[in-house]
C-alpha positions in Angstrom: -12.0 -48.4 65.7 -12.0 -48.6 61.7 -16.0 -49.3 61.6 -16.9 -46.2 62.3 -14.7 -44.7 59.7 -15.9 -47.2 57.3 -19.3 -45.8 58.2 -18.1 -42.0 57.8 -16.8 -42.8 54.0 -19.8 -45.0 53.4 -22.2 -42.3 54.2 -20.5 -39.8 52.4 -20.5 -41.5 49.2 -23.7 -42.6 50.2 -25.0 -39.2 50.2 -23.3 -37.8 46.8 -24.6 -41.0 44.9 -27.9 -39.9 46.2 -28.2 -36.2 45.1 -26.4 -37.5 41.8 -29.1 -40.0 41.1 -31.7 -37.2 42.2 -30.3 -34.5 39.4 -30.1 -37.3 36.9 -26.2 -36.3 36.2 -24.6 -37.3 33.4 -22.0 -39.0 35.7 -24.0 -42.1 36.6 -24.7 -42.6 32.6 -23.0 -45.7 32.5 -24.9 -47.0 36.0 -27.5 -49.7 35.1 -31.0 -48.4 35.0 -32.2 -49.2 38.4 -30.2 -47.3 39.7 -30.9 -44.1 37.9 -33.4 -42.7 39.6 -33.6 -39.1 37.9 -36.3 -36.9 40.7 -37.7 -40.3 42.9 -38.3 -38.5 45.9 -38.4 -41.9 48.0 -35.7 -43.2 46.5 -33.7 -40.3 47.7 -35.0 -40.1 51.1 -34.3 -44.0 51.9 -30.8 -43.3 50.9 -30.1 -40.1 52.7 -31.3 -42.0 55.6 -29.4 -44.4 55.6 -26.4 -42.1 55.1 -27.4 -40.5 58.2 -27.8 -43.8 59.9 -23.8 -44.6 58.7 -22.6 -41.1 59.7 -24.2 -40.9 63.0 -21.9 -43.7 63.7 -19.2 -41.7 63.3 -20.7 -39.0 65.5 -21.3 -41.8 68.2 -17.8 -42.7 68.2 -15.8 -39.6 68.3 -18.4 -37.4 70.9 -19.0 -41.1 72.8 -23.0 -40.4 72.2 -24.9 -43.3 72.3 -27.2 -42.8 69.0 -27.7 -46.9 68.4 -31.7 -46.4 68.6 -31.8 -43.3 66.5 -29.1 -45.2 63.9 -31.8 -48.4 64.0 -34.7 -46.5 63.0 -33.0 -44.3 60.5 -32.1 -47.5 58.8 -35.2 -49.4 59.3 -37.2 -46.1 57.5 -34.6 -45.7 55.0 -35.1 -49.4 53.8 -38.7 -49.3 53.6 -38.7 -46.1 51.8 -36.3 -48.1 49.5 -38.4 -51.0 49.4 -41.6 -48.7 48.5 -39.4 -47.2 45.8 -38.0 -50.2 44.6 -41.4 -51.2 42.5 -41.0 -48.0 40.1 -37.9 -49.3 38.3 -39.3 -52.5 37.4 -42.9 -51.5 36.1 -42.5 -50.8 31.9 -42.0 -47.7 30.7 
């Protein structure tokens, strides 16, 4: 019963450290450099996904849906946009 709550505040911040990263905001000055990732477009779609993938949990629960396919594949695609975005941080500037 507390998982999918978990999920629900996961995916939330989830999805605010995303579209901060995104902008580039001053807020995430002190975050290490990886994970600054001022206007990656992949970087930002792999976590959105995910996001998605921990909210719909939340959705699943409280409507009794069963969305444990669609939550699979979200996080499957968000990780290997992650993983193709990953590479960008480490190359030298």
């Amino acid at each position: 019963m507390l998982l999918p709550y978990l999920g629900l505040i996961l995916g939330i911040l989830l999805i605010i450290y995303a579209v901060l990263a995104f902008t580039g905001s001053s807020a995430l000055a002190a975050a290490p450099a990886t994970l600054r990732r001022a206007g990656d477009p992949l970087w930002l779609a792999g976590l959105v996904l995910l996001a998605l993938a921990l909210l719909l949990g939340w959705v699943g629960y409280s409507f009794e849906i069963e969305l444990r396919l669609v939550r699979i594949l979200l996080g499957i695609a968000g990780v290997v946009l992650l993983v193709l975005a990953w590479p960008r941080t480490t190359r030298p500037a």
